[in-house]
C-alpha positions in Angstrom: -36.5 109.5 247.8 -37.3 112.9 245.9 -38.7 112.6 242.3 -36.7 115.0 240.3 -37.3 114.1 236.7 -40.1 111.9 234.4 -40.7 111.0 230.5 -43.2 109.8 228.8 -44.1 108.3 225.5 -46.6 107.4 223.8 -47.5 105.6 220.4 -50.9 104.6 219.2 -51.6 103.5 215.6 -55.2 103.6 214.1 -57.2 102.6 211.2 -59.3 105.0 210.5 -61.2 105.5 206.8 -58.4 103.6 205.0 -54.8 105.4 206.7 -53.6 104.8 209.8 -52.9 107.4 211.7 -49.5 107.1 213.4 -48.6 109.4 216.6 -45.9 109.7 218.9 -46.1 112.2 222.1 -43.4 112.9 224.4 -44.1 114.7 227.4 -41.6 115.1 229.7 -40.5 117.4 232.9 -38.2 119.3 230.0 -40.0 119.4 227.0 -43.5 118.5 224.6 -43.7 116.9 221.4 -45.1 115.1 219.1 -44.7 113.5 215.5 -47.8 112.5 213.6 -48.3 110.5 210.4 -50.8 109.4 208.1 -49.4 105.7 206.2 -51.4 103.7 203.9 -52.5 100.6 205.1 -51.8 98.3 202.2 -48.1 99.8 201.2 -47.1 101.8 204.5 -46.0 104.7 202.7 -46.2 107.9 204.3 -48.9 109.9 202.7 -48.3 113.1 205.0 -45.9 114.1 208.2 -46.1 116.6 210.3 -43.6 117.6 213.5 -45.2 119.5 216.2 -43.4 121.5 219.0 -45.5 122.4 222.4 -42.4 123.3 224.7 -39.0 123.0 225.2 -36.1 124.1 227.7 -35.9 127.6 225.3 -39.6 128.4 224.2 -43.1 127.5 225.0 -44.5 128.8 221.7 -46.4 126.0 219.8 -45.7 125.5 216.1 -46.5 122.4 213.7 -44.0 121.9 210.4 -45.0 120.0 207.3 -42.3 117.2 206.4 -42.8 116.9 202.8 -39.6 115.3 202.7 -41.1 112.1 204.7 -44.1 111.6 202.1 -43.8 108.5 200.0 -41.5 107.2 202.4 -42.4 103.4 203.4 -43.0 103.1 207.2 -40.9 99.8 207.6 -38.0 98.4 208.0 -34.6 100.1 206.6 -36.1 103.8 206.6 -33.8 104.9 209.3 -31.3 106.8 207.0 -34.1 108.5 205.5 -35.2 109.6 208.5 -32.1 111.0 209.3 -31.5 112.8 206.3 -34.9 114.3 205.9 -35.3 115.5 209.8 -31.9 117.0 210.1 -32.5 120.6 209.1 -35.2 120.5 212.2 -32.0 120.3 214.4 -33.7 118.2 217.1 -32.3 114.9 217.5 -36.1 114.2 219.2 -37.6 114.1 216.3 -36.0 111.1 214.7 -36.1 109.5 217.9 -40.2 109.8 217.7 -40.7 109.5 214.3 -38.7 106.2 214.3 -41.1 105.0 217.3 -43.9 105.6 215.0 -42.5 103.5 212.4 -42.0 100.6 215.2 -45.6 101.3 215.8 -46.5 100.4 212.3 -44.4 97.1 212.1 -46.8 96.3 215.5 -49.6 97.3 213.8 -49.2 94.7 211.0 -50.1 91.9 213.0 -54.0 93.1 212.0 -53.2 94.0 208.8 -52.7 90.7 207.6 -54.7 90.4 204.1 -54.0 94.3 203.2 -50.5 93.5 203.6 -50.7 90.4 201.1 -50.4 87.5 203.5 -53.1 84.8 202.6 -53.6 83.7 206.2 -52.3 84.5 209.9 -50.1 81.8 209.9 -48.0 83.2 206.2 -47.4 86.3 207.9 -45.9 84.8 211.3 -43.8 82.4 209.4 -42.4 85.2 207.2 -41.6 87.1 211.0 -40.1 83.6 212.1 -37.7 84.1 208.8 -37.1 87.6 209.2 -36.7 87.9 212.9 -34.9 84.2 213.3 -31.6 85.1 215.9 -33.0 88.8 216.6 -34.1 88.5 220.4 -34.5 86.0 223.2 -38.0 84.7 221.4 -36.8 84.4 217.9 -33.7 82.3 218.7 -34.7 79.9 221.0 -37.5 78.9 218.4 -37.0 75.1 219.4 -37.9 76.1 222.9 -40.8 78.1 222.6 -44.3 76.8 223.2 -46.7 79.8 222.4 -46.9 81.1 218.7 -47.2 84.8 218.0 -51.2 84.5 217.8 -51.5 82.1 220.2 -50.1 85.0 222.6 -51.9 88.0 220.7 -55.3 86.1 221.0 -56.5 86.8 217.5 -55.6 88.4 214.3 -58.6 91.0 213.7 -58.6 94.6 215.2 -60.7 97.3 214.9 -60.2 101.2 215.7 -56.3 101.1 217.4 -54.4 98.5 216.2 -51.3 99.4 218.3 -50.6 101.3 221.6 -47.3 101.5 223.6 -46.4 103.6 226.7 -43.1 104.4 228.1 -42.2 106.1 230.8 -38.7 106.7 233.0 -38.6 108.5 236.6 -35.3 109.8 238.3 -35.6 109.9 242.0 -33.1 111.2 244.1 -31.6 110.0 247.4 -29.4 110.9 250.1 -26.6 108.1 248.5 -28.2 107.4 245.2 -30.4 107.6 242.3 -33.0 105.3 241.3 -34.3 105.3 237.6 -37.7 103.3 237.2 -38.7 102.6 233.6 -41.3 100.6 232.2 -42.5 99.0 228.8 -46.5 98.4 228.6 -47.5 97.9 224.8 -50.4 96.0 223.1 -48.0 93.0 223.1 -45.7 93.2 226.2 -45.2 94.8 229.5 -41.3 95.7 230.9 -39.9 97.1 233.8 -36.3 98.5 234.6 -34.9 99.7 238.0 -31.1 101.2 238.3 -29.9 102.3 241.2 -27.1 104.6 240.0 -23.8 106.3 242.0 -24.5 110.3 241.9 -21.8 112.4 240.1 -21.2 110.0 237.4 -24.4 107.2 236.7 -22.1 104.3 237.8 -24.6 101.5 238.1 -24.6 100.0 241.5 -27.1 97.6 240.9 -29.6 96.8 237.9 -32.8 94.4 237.8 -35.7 93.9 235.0 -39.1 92.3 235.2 -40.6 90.7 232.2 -44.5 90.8 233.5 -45.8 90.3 229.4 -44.5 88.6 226.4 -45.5 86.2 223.8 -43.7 83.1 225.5 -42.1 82.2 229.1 -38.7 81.9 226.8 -38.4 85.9 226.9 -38.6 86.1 230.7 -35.5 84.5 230.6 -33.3 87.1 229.5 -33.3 89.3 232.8 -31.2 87.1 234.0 -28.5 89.2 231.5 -29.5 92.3 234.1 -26.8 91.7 236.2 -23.9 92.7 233.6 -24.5 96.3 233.9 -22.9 96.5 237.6 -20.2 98.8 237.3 -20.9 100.3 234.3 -21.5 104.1 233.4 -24.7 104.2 232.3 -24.1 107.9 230.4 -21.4 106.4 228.6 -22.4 102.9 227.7 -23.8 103.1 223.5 -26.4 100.9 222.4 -24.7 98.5 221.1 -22.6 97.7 224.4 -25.9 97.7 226.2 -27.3 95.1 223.9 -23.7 93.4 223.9 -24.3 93.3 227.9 -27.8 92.5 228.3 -27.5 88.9 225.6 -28.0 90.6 222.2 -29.8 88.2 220.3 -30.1 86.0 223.0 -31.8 89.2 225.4 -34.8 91.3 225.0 -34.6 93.9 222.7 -37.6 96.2 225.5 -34.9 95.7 228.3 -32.7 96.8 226.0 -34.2 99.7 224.7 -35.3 100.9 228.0 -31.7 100.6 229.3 -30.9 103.0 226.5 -33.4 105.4 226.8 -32.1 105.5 230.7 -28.9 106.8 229.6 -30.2 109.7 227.7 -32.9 110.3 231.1 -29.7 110.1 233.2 -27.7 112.9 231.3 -30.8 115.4 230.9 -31.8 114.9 234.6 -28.0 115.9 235.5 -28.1 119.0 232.9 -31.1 120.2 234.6 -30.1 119.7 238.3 -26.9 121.1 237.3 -29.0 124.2 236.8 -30.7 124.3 239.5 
């Protein structure tokens, strides 16, 4: 098999001088970009934002914009309308897309931010997750089940320089029958793996399988089992939420999931470019 296409992301959050910085790089075979942040620690409101452009499919001139309209925006949960309103005049549907991975970044990140966030010990802040999280993924709703606690699995609840990292990356390869998409999850918490093989003209997926290498309890490894639904689906035209539907929901893993979804968009850009060629 021929590799024809690749993406890569990466987020890192770090405490530097009372901010964290927040960053999220895309680099991929089509384009370059990244979306930067500066949050306070103790609130996680966004203090400045900026939206840099290296190279896309049209131009390969750099230019960084100021996103005033992000400033005193909290970096947390429920921000994803104001995301959307305040990026759209950028007219690049990647920049939500990154700026939204930063903000997942962040909600990491607060795992060593426990007494600047207001939590009196380790263990307030995981049972405030436990209540916030309860039914959300395979973890959180098989809490009976579960044997490891959040920093049992972590290893401690102190951090210093980079608080959070995650890499993801997707490769198309092309055979003489088939694609194959390979897409992988490695964060400071958990380590994923997808593989499709997908039918040619239109993404049909022959076969699917997922590999749960890291995560904070045996209970998530479960949920690759769910892998199996996507047979004879069309990958390019499946949403989110049917993905998640397929692969358990609440009862799945919310990386497998993600990663599925991201292989949809990697699918349909590979095809516009071979298209072209």
């Amino acid at each position: 098999m021929d590799c024809i296409f690749q993406r890569f992301w990466n987020t890192s959050v770090r405490l530097y001088e009372e901010e964290l910085l927040v960053e999220t790089t895309y680099n991929g075979s089509d384009r370059e970009l990244c979306a930067r942040m500066t949050v306070d620690p103790e609130s996680f409101i966004v203090q400045r934002a900026w939206w840099e452009v290296y190279r896309t499919p049209d131009e390969n001139s750099p230019r960084c914009t100021n996103i005033e309209g992000l400033e005193g925006m909290k970096a947390y949960f429920g921000c994803g309308e104001t995301l959307k309103s305040v990026l759209l005049p950028l007219d690049s549907p990647e920049a939500k897309e990154l700026f939204a991975e930063g903000v997942r970044g962040v909600i990491q990140a607060e795992t060593f931010l426990v007494e600047k966030r207001g939590y009196s010990t380790p263990q307030k802040y995981e049972d405030y997750w436990d209540g916030i999280y309860q039914g959300a993924c395979r973890y959180y709703s098989n809490m009976e089940r579960v044997t490891t606690k959040w920093y049992e699995h972590v290893g401690y609840y102190e951090r210093i320089g980079c608080l959070f990292n995650r890499m993801k990356s997707q490769s198309m390869y092309k055979g003489e029958k088939a694609y194959l998409l390979n897409a992988h999850l490695q964060d400071s918490f958990h380590s994923v793996a997808v593989e499709l093989e997908l039918e040619k003209n239109e993404g049909m997926i022959i076969d699917g399988r997922g590999d749960i290498l890291r995560a904070p309890d045996p209970v998530c490894k479960e949920a690759t089992v769910f892998m199996s639904k996507l047979k004879g689906t069309f990958l390019p035209e499946i949403k989110k939420k049917e993905i998640a539907f397929l692969l358990g929901a609440g009862n799945g893993c919310v990386h497998l999931i993600d990663l599925v979804n991201d292989g949809a968009q990697t699918f349909s850009l590979c095809q516009e470019i071979e298209n072209k060629r």
